[in-house]
N, C-alpha and C positions, 0 to 999 in steps of 0.2 A: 543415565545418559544426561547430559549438562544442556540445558535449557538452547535450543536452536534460536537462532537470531533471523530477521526480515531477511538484511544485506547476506548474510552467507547464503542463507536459501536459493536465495536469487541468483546469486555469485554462482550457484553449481547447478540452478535449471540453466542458467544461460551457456555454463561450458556443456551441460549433458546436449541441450539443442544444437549446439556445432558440431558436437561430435556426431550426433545422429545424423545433422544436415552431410556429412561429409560422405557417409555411406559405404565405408570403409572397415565396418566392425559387422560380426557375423550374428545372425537373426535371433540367438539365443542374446546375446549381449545386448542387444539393440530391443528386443522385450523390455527384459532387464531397468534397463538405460528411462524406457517410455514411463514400466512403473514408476519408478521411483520421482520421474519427472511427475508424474499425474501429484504423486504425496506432497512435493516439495510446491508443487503449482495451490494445490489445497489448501496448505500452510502460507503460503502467502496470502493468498484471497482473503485466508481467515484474519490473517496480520491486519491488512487494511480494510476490512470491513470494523475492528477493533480499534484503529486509528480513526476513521471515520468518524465511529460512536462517539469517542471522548472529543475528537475538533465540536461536532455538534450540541455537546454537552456545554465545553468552553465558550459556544456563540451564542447562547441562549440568553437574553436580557433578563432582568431581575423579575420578569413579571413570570419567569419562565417559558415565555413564549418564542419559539428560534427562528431568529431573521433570517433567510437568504443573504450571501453576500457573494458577489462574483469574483472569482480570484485575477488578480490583477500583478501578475510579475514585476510589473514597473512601476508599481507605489512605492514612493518614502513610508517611513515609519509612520507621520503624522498623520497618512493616508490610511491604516491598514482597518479592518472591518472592525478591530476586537476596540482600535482609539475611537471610531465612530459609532460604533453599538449603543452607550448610553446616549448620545444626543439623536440617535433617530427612535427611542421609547416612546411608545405613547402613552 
């Protein structure tokens, strides 16, 4: 079976949750429907607990010690945590 992606995962817990929210499919299907939802919900969790790890890895200043940085939608580039990392090293 060829290696599952974040975006698909997501793409089909989000249609399995509408079709369940609609309530129009019979209670064997709708098991069914939840399992498979719980897997793909799993698989993500584990997706971005692994995106997580590597962001944290990336933020780490050379002394390897990891700053906190608060995400900020609306910084320029010259703003972003990874251009300011070295000058707040101590």
């Amino acid at each position: 079976m060829p290696k599952e992606k974040f975006e698909e995962a997501l793409n089909k817990l989000e249609k399995m949750v509408s079709k369940l929210e609609e309530g129009d499919i019979p209670l064997e299907e709708s098991l069914k429907l939840f399992e498979e939802g719980i897997r793909l919900s799993r698989f993500c969790n584990q997706k971005l607990d692994e995106a997580e790890k590597k962001v944290e890895i990336l933020l780490k200043g050379k002394n390897g010690i990891l700053k906190a940085h608060p995400f900020e939608p609306s910084m320029n580039s010259s703003q972003t945590p990874l251009a300011n990392s070295e000058e707040e090293e101590d």
